[in-house]
C-alpha positions as CSV (number, residue, x, y, z in Angstrom):
1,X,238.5,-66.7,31.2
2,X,239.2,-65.5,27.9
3,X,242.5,-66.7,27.1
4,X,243.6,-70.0,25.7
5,X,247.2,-69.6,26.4
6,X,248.3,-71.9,29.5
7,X,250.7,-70.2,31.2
8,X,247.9,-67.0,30.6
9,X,245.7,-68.9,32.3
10,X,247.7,-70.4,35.4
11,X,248.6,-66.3,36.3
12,X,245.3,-65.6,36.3
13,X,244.2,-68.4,38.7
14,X,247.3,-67.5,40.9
15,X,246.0,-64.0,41.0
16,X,242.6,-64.8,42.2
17,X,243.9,-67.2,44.3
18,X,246.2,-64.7,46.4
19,X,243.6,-62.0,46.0
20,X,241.1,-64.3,47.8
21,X,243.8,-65.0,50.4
22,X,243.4,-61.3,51.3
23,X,246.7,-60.7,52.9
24,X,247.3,-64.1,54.7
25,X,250.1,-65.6,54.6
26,X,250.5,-69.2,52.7
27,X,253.6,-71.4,51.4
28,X,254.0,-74.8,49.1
29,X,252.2,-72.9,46.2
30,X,254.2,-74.4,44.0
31,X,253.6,-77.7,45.1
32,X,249.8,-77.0,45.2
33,X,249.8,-76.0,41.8
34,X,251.7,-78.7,40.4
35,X,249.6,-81.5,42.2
36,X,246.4,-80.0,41.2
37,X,248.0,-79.6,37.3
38,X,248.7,-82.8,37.0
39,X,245.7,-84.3,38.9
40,X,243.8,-82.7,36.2
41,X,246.0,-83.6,33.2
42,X,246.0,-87.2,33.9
43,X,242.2,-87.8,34.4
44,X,241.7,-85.4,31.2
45,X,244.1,-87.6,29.4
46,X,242.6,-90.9,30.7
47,X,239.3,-90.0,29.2
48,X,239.9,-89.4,26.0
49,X,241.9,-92.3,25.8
50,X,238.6,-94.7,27.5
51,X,240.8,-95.1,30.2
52,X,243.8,-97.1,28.4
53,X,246.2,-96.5,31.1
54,X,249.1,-97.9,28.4
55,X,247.9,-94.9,25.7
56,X,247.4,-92.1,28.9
57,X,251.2,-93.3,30.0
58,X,252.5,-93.2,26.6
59,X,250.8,-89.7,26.0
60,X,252.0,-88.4,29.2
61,X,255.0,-89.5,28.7
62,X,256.0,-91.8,31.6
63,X,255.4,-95.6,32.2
64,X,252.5,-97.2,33.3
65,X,254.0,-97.8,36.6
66,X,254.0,-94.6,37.3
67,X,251.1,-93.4,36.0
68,X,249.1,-96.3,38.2
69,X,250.9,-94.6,41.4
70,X,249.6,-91.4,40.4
71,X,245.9,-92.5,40.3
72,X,246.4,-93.8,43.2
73,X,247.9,-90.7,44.7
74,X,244.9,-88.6,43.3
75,X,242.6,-91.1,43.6
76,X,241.1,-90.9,40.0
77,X,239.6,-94.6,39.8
């Protein structure tokens, strides 16, 4: 993928995606894409930060409570 523009980049994955689903039917794409978005985001934020869940919350904006019940969710521990 060539293109370092996000949203670029989510339309191109979408595209695949629904090409590969080769005319079936599916539903809660949104929700898919959202979940695996910010799966992704949080465990590339936690990294760079070594893990400092008070710096990843403060990046990501939210609090820390939150941002423990998402790695929880996602399972990123």
């Amino acid at each position: 993928m060539s293109s370092t523009n996000l949203p670029d980049c989510i339309n191109t994955k979408l595209n695949r995606y629904f090409k590969q689903l080769d005319g079936e039917k599916t539903s809660g794409v949104l929700k898919m894409v959202v979940q695996e978005s910010e799966a992704i985001t949080i465990k590339f934020i936690l990294d760079r930060v070594e893990q400092n869940q008070s710096e990843a919350a403060k990046i990501l904006g939210m609090n820390r409570g939150t941002l423990k019940k998402k790695i929880e969710l996602y399972k990123l521990k």
